[in-house]
C-alpha positions, 0 to 999 in steps of 0.5 A: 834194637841197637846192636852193640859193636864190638869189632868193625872191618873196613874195605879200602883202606885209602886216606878216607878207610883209613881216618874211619879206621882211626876213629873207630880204635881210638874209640875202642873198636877192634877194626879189620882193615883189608884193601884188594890190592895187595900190601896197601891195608899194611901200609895205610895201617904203618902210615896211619901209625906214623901220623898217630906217632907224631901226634903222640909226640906233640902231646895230642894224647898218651903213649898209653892211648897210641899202643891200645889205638895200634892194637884196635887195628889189625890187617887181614889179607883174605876178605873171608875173615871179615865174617868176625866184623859187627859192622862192614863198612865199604870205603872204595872207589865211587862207582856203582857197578863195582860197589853192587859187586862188592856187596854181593861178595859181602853177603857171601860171608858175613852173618845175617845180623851183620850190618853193611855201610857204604860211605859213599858220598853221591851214589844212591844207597838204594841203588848199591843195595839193590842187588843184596838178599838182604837190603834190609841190613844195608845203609850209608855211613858217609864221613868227611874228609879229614875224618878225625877233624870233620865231626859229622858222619850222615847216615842214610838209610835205603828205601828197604833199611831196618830202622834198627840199622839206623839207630845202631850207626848213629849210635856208632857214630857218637861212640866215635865222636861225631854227630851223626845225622840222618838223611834220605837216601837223595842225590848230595845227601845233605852236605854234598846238596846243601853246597851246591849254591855255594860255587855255582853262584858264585860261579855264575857271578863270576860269568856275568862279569860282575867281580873278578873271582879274587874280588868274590873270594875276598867279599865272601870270606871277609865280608859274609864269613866263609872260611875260604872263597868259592875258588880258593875252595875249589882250587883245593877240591879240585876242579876234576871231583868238583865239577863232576859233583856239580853235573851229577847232582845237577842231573840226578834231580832233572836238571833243577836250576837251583844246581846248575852248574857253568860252563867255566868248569868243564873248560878249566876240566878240559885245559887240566887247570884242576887247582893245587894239585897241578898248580894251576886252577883260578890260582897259580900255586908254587910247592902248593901255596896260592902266588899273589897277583897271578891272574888265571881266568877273570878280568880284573882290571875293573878294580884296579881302574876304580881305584886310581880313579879315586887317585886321579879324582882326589879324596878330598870329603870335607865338601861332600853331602849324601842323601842315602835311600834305604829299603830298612830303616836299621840299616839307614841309621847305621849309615847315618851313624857311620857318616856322623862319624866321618863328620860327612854332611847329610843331605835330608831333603826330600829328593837329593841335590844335584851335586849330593851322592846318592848312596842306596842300601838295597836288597836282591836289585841293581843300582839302576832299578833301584834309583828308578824306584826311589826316584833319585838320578842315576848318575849320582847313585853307588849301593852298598851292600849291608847284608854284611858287616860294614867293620869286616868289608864294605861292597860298593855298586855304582850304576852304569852311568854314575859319574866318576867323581861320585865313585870317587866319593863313595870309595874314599868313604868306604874304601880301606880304612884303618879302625880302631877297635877294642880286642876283647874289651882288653887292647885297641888295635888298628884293624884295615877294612878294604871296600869292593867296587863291583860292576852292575848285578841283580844284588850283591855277591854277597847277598846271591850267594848267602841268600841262595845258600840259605834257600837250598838249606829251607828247600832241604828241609822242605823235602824232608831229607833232613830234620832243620836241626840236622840239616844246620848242623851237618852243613856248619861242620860239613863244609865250615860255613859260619852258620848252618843256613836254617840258623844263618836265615834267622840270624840275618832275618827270613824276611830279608832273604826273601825280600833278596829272592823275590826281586832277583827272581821277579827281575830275572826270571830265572826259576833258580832264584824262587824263594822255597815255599818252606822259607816264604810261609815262615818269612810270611809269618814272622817265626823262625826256620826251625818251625817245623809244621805240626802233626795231627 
């Protein structure tokens, strides 16, 4: 049975307390707010009023709806009165002893029938329960910061919570206009586990040696949609919440290989090189905007060195021919195309001339193995990437041995180019599309990185810890990836991503690539990564 909520009360009323705060009077809800500190539930409430204010200002809403917002909201300074609240949601600092004791308080003096929420982001809920009379009435009610903007609350109810008390923060939730989403009461939940492939991939790319981390930024936020690169990211979380996330989860599952975390990290963790809040991570930061061509951590001199190569070669491409070898047969006439265009020679014998570039569209391997496998000299072979689009970034990958001027010729092919392009069927602009030239991995940056993304959102499922629907939409609106990685593995073809895994895996042996079981049945099958198994 779904309670109605009349009145809520936060504990800690921090940035994060506060944004609940908000959203819960904007809706309706008279809100109790009550911090342990002394004077710190004033000031968020007078902190909170300013930004409401402002907002108010620019004509974001009424001064009707910030005078009923303000009075939703009322400071109290003995925790006692709490025991006027529906719905007692904790919001304080992530540490599990301190929660247990505050929940043990909380039960003191609220009501049987009163439901108590902590918004923990990484602690077990089952855990933070356990001491409780009554665990029956406790749950998870994890928002995301900045909580009015972040549309996505998970629920997560503990190994002893009452359906009923799920049902009424879901409710709750869409009262105040986010989506909520039911999770096990797992390590990472759902948002925080689904993003564990994101960084440390990336990550492990970087400790490979096989790009420069401004080189990954910029091909997995131009190339394959991210909103922001995995450093630039992790500049802004800060490396002193990331790395700690990445360790808990890491051992809170046993030490499972798909959430390992690097090295690199715990060293920048140790040197303070925490990202924007001390202007130093990755990046170097200034009044908290990223400096341009300041390098902190990452060799990037490869770059730079295949682009004066092109300089010292020429570009000279009236001469040249391709012979292009490619796993897909779309992705073959898509270069085909691209070349035509270009008015570039084809080379369509059966085995390249000795003088053609080899160009090779390959999935989840590495220039050298791929041109044993379709038979062709490695010392004319560059792949390129086509798990992205080739008009928004182009990733070139020669092999350890190809020459210099077969680099040359596929980066004057591929490298920045000025396209014209139709904006919305109304103007042609000129649109600049760079190319990435990156040393010898076992598949693309793009290709580890999306593919794995895409895997852990199929294992998530697999385990049951989320519906495949819950689960695309709390990672879209939980981390702002361009797809929900059930959706993203049907859009690029589950086929694909497990043509990506396998060959990673089968050439590295590390189990962290496996494809899920969930991902290769449905691949196997042909149908989407939606399909849940039928009930009997």
């Amino acid at each position: 049975m779904i309670m109605t909520v009349k009145s809520l009360a936060i504990i800690g009323t921090g940035i994060m307390g506060m944004g609940i705060a908000q959203i819960a009077a904007q809706a309706g809800i008279q809100v109790l707010l009550f911090d342990a500190k002394a004077g710190a539930a004033e000031q968020g409430r007078q902190s909170l009023q300013a930004t409401l204010e402002k907002l108010a200002s620019k004509g974001k809403f009424t001064d009707e709806q910030l005078q009923s917002t303000l009075k939703n909201l009322t400071v109290i300074e003995d925790i006692a009165k709490i025991a006027e609240a529906d719905v007692v949601i904790e919001a304080i600092i992530e540490n599990l002893e301190i929660k247990q004791q505050l929940f043990k308080q909380l039960e003191s003096i609220v009501p049987a029938e009163t439901i108590l929420a902590t918004n923990t982001s990484s602690l077990a809920v089952t855990a933070i329960a356990s001491n409780c009379e009554h665990p029956e009435r406790v749950a998870g009610f994890h928002f995301f910061n900045p909580v009015p903007l972040m549309k996505i609350v998970e629920v997560i109810p503990g190994i002893s919570t009452k359906p009923s008390v799920v049902e009424t923060l879901t409710s709750l939730a869409k009262r105040m206009g986010h989506l909520g989403v039911v999770a096990k009461d797992t390590p990472g939940f759902i948002v925080n586990h689904g993003g564990r492939a994101y960084g440390t991939e990336a990550l492990k790319i970087l400790g490979e040696g096989v790009a420069s981390f401004e080189d990954i930024d910029r091909i997995l936020r131009d190339g394959a949609g991210f909103r922001m690169g995995p450093f630039e990211l992790l500049d802004l979380t800060g490396i002193d919440v990331s790395h700690p996330v990445m360790e808990s989860i890491y051992n809170q599952f046993y030490h499972e290989d798909r959430y390992r975390p690097h090295p690199l990290t715990r060293q920048m963790l140790t040197g303070n090189k925490l990202g924007r809040k001390v202007g130093e991570g990755f990046y170097h930061y200034t009044e908290n905007k990223k400096q341009d061509g300041q390098k902190v951590s990452a060799d990037t001199s490869k770059q730079s060195l295949f682009e004066s190569l092109v300089l010292k070669t020429g570009s000279d491409t009236s001469n040249l021919s391709v012979w292009i070898g490619a796993d897909l047969a779309e992705d073959k006439q898509q270069l085909v195309d691209y070349l035509n265009a270009s008015d570039i020679t084809i080379d369509d014998n059966d085995k390249p001339n000795f003088d053609s570039l080899v160009l090779l569209a390959i999935y989840g391997e590495d220039t050298t193995n791929a041109a044993i496998r379709y038979q062709v000299n490695p010392n004319q072979a560059v792949a390129i990437d086509m798990l992205t689009d080739l008009s928004k970034h182009r990733t070139l990958m020669p092999s350890i041995v190809t020459q210099d001027n077969f680099i040359a010729q596929a980066y004057s092919l591929f490298g920045r180019k000025t396209d014209n392009r139709l904006v919305e069927d109304k103007a042609i602009t000129q649109v600049a599309v760079d190319a990435t030239l990156i040393t010898e991995s076992t598949g693309f940056v793009a290709q580890r990185v999306v593919a794995m993304v895409i895997n852990l959102g199929c294992d998530i499922a697999m385990q049951g810890i989320a519906s495949p629907e819950d689960i695309d939409n709390a990672v879209k609106l939980g981390l702002g990836y361009p797809y929900g990685p059930i959706s993203w593995g049907d859009e690029l073809g589950a086929q694909r991503i497990l043509l990506i895994l396998e060959r990673i895996y089968g050439l590295t042996g590390d189990p962290r690539y496996r494809p899920s079981p969930w991902l290769q049945r449905r691949a196997t099958l042909g149908i989407s990564l939606f399909t849940q198994q039928t009930n009997y």
